[in-house]
N, C-alpha and C positions, 0 to 999 in steps of 0.2 A: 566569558564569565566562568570560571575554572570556580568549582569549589573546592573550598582547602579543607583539609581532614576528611576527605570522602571514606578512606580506608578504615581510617575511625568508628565514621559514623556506621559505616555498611557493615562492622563487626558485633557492634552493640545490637546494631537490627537485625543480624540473622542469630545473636545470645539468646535474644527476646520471643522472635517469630517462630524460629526451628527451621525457615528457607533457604533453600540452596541458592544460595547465587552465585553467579559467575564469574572469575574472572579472564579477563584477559589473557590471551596468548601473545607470545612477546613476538617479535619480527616477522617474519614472512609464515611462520607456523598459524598464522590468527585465520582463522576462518569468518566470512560470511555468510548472512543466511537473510538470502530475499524472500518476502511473501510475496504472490503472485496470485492472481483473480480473473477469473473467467467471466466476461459479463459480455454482453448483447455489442456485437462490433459498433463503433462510434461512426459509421456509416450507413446503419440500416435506421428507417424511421421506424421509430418504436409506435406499438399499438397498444390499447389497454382491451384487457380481456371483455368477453361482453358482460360479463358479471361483477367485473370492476373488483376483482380478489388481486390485481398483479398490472404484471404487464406479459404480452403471448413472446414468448422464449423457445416453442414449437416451431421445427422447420424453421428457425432466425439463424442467419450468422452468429458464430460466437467468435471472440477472442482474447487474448490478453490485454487485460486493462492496460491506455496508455501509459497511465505514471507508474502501473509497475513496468511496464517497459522500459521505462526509465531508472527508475530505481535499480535491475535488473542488468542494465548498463554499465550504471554506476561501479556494480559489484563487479561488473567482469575488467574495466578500467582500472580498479585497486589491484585485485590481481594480476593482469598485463604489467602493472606498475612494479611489482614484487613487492608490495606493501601486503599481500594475503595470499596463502595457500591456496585456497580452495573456496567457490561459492558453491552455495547449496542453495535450490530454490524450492519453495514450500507452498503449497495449494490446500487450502479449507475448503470440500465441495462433496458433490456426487462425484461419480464414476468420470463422468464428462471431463472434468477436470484433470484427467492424465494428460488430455488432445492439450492443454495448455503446457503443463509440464513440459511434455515431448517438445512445445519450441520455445520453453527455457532451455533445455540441455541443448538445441539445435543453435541455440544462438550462443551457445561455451558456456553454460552451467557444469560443473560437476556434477553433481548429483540431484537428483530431486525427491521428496516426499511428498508422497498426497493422503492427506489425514480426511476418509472416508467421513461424512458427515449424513450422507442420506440425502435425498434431496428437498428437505425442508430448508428454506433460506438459514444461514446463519448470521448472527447479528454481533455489530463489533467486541462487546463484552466476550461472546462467548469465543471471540475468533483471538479474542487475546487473550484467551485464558488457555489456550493451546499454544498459540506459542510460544507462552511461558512455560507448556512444558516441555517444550519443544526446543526451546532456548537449554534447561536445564539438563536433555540427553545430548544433543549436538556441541555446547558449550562455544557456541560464536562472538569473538570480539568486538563484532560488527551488526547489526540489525538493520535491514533497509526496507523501507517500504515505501510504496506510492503514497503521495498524501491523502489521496481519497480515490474512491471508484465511481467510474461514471455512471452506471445505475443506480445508486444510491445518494451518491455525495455524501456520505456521512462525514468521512474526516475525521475519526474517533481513534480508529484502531492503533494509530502512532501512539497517541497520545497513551491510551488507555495500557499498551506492554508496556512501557517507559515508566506508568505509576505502579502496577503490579510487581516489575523486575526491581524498582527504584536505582534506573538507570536514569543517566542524563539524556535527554533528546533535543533535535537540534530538527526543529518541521519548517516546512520549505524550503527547503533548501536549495540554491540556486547555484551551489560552488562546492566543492566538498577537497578538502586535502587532508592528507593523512600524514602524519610525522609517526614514524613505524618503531623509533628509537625513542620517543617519549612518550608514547603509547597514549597519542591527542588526536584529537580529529577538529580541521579549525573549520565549522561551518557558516557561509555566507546566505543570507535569506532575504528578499523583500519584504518588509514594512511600508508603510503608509508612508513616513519618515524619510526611506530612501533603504543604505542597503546597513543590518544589523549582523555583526559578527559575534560568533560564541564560538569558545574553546573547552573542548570534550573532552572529557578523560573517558578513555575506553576501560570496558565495552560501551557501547552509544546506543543510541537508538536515533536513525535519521529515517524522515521524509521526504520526497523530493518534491520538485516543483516544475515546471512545463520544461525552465529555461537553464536546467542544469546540464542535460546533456540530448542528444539526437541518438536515437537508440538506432543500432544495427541493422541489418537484414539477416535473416538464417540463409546461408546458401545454400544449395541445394543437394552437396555432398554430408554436407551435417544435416540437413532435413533424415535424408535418409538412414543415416548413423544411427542419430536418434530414437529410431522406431525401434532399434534392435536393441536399446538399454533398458535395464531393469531401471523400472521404480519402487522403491520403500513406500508400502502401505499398509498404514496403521489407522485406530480409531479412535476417536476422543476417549471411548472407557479404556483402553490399553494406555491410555494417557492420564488415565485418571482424573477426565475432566468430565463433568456432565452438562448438556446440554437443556439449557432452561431459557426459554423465551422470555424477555423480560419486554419485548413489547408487540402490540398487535395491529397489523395491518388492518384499518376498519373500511377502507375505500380509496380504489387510486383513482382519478377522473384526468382527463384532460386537459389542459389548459384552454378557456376559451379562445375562439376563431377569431381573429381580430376583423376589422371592417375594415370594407373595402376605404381609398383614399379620394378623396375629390379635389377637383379641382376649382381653385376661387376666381374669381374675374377682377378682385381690387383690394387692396386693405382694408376699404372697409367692409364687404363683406367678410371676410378673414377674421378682420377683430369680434364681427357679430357672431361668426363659426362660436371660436373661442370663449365669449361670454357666457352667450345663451345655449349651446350644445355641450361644447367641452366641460361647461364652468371651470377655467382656469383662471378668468381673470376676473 
């Protein structure tokens, strides 16, 4: 779904707004810019605080959210492709958040930024209001992000740069090709439906999805490369963004423990289980 008169429209909205937008770099000069997130490795069982403020993030495994590992992929694939210059991968966090950086560049990142936040959580609005400004100094063709994080699940953050940049986005994405001469991007996604294709006009803004790509391993000579590059670290007010909570953590609890399973002797007790216990039937 191409819109027509994009250039149009996106001239009368920035007469109006006074926003910079972006456009496009033509051929292989285009840059990408992965977000990348640090959360509780998808292998440790997560605990809730005893005070029920969180979840305990002390002495836990950390690492790179899966799907931006993906995403992350994605970007270094276009590149390898000669469809892009240069990825750049981008972290909103504390300090902490370099340890992820360092194996985006170890896994073929060009460069990386980590926009110092503090270590008060930050929430999607505000994560996209950085990298809208973030978009605006770097100037990326390309925008990729995981579709959500697995501590959170939000699933915002795509959506929410793509309405602030009033860029086209193409979420979940399960296919991604780039046409570098027409300056499109044709993205394939699952639906309920089956598979739905849309066609981008760059700069985009894409999300991935489980089954787009298997993301790499950092070897161990680029593990160590890595440590020895600079990263760019800036902070939301050098960005001109502020930082405002717009919502509040009131209680995180557990999911209850389900019960144990028994075993029946006949369908008719089975059915009795199911009426008078379960009430399902």
């Amino acid at each position: 779904m191409r819109k027509r008169g994009r250039e149009e429209e996106r001239e009368r909205s920035e007469a109006k707004t006074g926003h910079q937008l972006v456009r496009a770099r033509s051929g292989s000069e285009m840059k990408v810019m992965v977000a990348v997130k640090r959360v509780v490795d998808y292998a440790v069982k997560i605990r809730v605080k005893p005070d029920k403020s969180g979840v305990e993030t002390s002495n836990v495994k950390m690492s790179m959210n899966p799907f931006c590992e993906i995403a992350l992929e994605e970007a270094l694939r276009i590149r390898e492709a000669g469809a892009a210059a240069e990825v750049v991968a981008v972290s909103v966090g504390p300090a902490q958040c370099v340890d992820t950086l360092r194996t985006a560049l170890a896994m073929g990142a060009d460069r990386a930024v980590h926009v110092d936040a503090g270590a008060a959580p930050v929430l999607p609005l505000s994560v996209a209001k950085i990298l809208k400004a973030l978009v605006q100094v770097e100037q990326p063709g390309l925008l990729i992000l995981g579709k959500q994080a697995i501590d959170d699940d939000c699933n915002q953050t795509g959506q929410m740069i793509a309405g602030l940049l009033r860029w086209p986005q193409g979420t979940f994405a399960s296919k991604v090709v780039l046409d570098k001469e027409k300056q499109v991007a044709t993205v394939e996604r699952e639906v309920d439906g089956g598979i739905e294709t849309l066609s981008l006009d760059l700069p985009a803004v894409i999300t991935t999805d489980l089954r787009l790509n298997q993301p790499r391993y950092a070897t161990l000579p680029n593990i160590m490369k890595a440590k020895s590059k600079v990263i760019k670290k800036v902070t939301p007010a050098e960005l001109n963004v502020e930082l405002k909570p717009d919502l509040e953590v009131v209680q995180v609890t557990e999911p209850p423990k389900r019960k144990a399973g028994v075993i029946v002797s006949s369908v008719d007790e089975l059915i009795h289980k199911l009426k008078n216990e379960a009430r399902i039937l």
